[in-house]
N, C-alpha and C positions, 0 to 999 in steps of 0.2 A: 153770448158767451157764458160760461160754465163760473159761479163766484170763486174765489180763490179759496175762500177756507174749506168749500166743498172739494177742491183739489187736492190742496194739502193734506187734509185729513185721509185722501184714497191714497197718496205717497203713504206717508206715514203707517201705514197698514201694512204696504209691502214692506218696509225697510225696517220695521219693527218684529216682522213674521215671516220671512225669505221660505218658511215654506210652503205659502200661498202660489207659488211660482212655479210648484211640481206640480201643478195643473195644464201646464202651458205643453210639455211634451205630449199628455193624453190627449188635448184637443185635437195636436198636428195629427197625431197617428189614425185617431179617429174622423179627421177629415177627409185625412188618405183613403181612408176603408170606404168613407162614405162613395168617393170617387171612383173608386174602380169595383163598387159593388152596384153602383148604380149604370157603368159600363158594360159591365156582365148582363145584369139584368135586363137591361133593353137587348143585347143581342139575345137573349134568350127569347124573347117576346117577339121580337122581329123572326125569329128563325120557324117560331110555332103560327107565330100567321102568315107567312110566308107558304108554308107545307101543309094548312088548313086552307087556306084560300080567302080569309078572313077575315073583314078590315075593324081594325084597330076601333076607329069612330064609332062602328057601332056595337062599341062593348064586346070581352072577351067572354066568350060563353064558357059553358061548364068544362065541356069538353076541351078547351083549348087551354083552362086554367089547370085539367088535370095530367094533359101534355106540360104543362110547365116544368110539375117535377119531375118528367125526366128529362130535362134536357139539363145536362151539368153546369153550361153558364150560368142557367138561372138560378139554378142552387149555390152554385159556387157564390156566385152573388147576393144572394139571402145571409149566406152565413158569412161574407165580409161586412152588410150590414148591419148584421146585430152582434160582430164585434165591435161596428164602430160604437151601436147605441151606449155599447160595456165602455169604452172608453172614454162619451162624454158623457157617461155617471160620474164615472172615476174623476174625471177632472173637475167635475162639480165641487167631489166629495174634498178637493185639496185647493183647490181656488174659487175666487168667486164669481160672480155670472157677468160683470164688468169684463174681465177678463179672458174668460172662458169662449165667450159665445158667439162675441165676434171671426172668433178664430174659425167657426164652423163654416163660414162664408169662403177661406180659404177652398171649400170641397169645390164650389163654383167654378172657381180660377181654375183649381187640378184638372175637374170633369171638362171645362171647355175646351185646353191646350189636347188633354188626351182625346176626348171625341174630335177635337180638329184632325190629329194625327192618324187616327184609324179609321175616321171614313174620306180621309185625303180629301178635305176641305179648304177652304181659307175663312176665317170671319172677318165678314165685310167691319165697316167702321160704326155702324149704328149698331150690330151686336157687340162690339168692345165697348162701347158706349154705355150701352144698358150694363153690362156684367159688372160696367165701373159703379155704375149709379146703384146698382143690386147690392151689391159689397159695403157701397160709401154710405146708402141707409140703414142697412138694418146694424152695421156698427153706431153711426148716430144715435140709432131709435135706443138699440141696450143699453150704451154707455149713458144714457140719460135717463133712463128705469131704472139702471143701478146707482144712480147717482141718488136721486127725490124718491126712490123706492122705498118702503118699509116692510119688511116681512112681518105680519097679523097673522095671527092664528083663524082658521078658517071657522067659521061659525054656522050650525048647520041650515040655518036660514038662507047665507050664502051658498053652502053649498048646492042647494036643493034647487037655487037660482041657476048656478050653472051648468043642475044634469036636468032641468028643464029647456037653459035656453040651446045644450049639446043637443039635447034629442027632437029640438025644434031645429038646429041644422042639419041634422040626419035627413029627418025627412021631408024637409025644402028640398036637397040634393039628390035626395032618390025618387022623390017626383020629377024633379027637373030632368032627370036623366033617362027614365022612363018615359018622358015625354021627348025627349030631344036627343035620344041615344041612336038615329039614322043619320044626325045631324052634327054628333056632337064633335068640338077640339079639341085640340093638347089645350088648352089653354083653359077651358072649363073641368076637366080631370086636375088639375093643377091649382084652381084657384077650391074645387073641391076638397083636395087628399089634402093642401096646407090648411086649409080651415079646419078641417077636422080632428087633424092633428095638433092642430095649437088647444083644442079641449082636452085630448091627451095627454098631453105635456103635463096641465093644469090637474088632470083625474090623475096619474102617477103620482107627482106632487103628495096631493090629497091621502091616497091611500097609504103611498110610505108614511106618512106623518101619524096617521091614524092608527096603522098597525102597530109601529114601532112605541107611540103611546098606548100601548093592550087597549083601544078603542074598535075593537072588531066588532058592533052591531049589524043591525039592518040595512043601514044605509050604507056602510062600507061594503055590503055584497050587493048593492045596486051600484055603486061607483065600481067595482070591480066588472060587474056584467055591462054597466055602458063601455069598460075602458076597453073591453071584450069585442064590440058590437063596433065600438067606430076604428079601434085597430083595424080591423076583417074590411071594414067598407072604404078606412080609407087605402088600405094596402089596393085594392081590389080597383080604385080610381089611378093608384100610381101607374098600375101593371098597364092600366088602357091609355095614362099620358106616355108610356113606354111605345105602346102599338104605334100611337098618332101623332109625336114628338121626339127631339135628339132628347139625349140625357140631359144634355146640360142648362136646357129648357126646363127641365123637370128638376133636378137641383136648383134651380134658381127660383121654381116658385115655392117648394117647401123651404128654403133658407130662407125668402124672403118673409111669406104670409102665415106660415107656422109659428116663430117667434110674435111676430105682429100680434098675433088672436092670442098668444099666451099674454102676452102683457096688456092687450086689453082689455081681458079678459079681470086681470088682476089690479087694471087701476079702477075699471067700473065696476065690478062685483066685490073683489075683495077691498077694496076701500085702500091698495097699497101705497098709493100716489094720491090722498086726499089733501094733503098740503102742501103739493107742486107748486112753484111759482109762477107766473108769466111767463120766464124764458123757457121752462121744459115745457108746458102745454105747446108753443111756441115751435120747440124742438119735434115734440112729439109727432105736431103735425107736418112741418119738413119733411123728414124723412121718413114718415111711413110714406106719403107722395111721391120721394124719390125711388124710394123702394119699389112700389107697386111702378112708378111709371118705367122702373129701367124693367121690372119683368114682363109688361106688357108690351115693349118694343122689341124684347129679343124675341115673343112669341109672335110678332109681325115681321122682323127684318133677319131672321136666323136662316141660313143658307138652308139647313133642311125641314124647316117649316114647312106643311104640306100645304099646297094652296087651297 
C-alpha cells in the first residue's frame, strides 16, 4: 500500500490548484483520437494489402507504404493521431503525469468496443481479461512513478547513455526483423514499435528541455536525428502490427510497453526513482507483469489473431 502522507500530499495538490484538473478533458479527447485513428489506420493497411496481394508478416514494402497515402482512411487516421499526440501534450502541460496517463489506457477500452462493433465480433472472456489487466497495470505502474518519482535534470553523461542504449534497440529490431520478417507477428511489431517509442517519449522530453533552456549544441541535433530515425521505424512497425493484428491488439501494446520503457528508462538512467522504497520496487514489478501478461494473452486469445 501507497504511505498516507505520500497520498495526502497528491490530494492536497489538487484541492490547492483545481487547475491541474483541465488536464483531464485533453486526455479523454485524446484518447478518443487515439482510438479511432488507430481504426482508420488498420482499415487503410488492411484495404492496400488486400489490393496488393501482400501479407502484412512479412513487412509492408515501399510500394505498399506509398499506396498508403492515398488511401483517405489512412490519412484520415494519421491526422486523428497526431491530434491526439497535441492533446496529450496539452494535458501534460495543465496536469500532472499521475493523473494524465492513466487515462491514455481509456484508448484501449474505446478501440476494443469499436473494433468489436465494426468487424461484428464478440470478445471472448480471456481477451476482456487481458484488456482488464492491460488497463489495471500500466495505471499501477504510473501512479507509483509519479508517486517515488523525481524530476533531475538530464546530465549529458545520462543522456549519451540513453541514445546509445536507443540505437542499440534500433538495431536489435531491425536485425531481428530482417531476419524473421517471412515469419514475423502482430506481436513482435508491437512489442517493437512500444519499445521504441518509449525512447521517444524520453528524446522529446530531452529536447523540449534543452531547447527551451537556449541549450541547442551538438548533441541536441543528435537527439533530434535519433528522435527522427526511431519515429520513421517505429511508425513503420505499427503500420505492419496493423497488416498482421486488430487495432486493439496494437493499442494495447503501445499503451502498455511505451510507458513501461519511458519510466524505466527514467528510474535506471536518469536516477528519478533512486530513493524508492520496497513497496514501489515492489509495485513496479507487479504491474509491469500485469501489464505485459494481459497484452500477451490478448495477442494469443483475440478473435482476430491470425493463427
Amino acid at each position: 500500500m501507497f504511505p498516507l502522507d505520500d497520498l495526502s500530499d497528491l490530494t492536497d495538490q489538487f484541492t490547492q490548484d483545481p487547475t491541474r484538473l483541465i488536464g483531464i478533458p485533453f486526455a479523454l479527447v485524446g484518447a478518443v483520437l487515439m482510438s479511432l485513428g488507430a481504426q482508420f489506420q488498420h482499415r487503410g493497411v488492411v484495404k492496400v494489402e488486400q489490393r496488393s496481394g501482400g501479407g502484412g508478416s512479412s513487412g509492408l514494402s515501399l510500394t505498399q507504404l506509398k499506396a498508403l497515402l492515398l488511401r483517405p482512411s489512412w490519412v484520415i487516421g494519421t491526422v486523428m493521431l497526431a491530434l491526439a499526440i497535441v492533446f496529450q501534450l496539452s494535458a501534460l502541460a495543465f496536469s500532472p503525469l499521475i493523473l494524465v496517463q492513466p487515462l491514455g489506457a481509456i484508448a484501449l477500452v474505446i478501440t476494443s468496443i469499436l473494433n468489436a462493433r465494426i468487424a461484428d465480433i464478440t470478445l471472448n472472456r480471456r481477451s476482456i481479461i487481458a484488456i482488464i489487466a492491460c488497463v489495471t497495470g500500466v495505471a499501477l505502474f504510473v501512479t507509483t512513478a509519479a508517486i517515488v518519482g523525481v524530476d533531475r535534470p538530464v546530465t549529458t553523461p545520462a543522456l549519451i547513455i540513453v541514445l546509445c542504449a536507443m540505437g542499440g534497440v534500433l538495431v536489435l529490431f531491425a536485425i531481428i526483423f530482417a531476419v524473421t520478417r517471412s515469419r514475423a507477428k502482430a506481436i513482435f511489431y508491437i512489442i517493437a514499435a512500444g519499445a521504441i517509442y518509449g525512447f521517444v517519449a524520453t528524446l522529446a522530453k530531452v529536447i523540449l528541455s534543452r531547447v527551451s533552456n537556449g541549450n541547442f549544441d551538438w548533441l541536441t541535433v543528435v537527439c533530434i536525428a535519433g528522435l527522427i530515425t526511431a519515429t520513421a521505424l517505429g511508425a513503420y512497425f505499427v503500420q505492419n502490427a496493423y497488416a498482421s493484428g486488430p487495432p486493439d491488439l496494437v493499442i494495447a501494446g503501445l499503451t502498455v510497453i511505451d510507458p513501461l520503457v519511458a519510466v524505466a528508462v527514467g528510474i535506471v538512467v536518469l536516477r528519478e526513482a533512486s530513493g524508492a522504497p520496497l513497496w514501489a520496487i515492489i509495485s513496479f514489478i507487479v504491474a509491469g507483469f500485469v501489464a505485459i501478461w494481459g497484452v500477451v494473452q490478448l495477442a494469443r486469445h483475440h478473435p482476430q489473431v491470425k493463427p
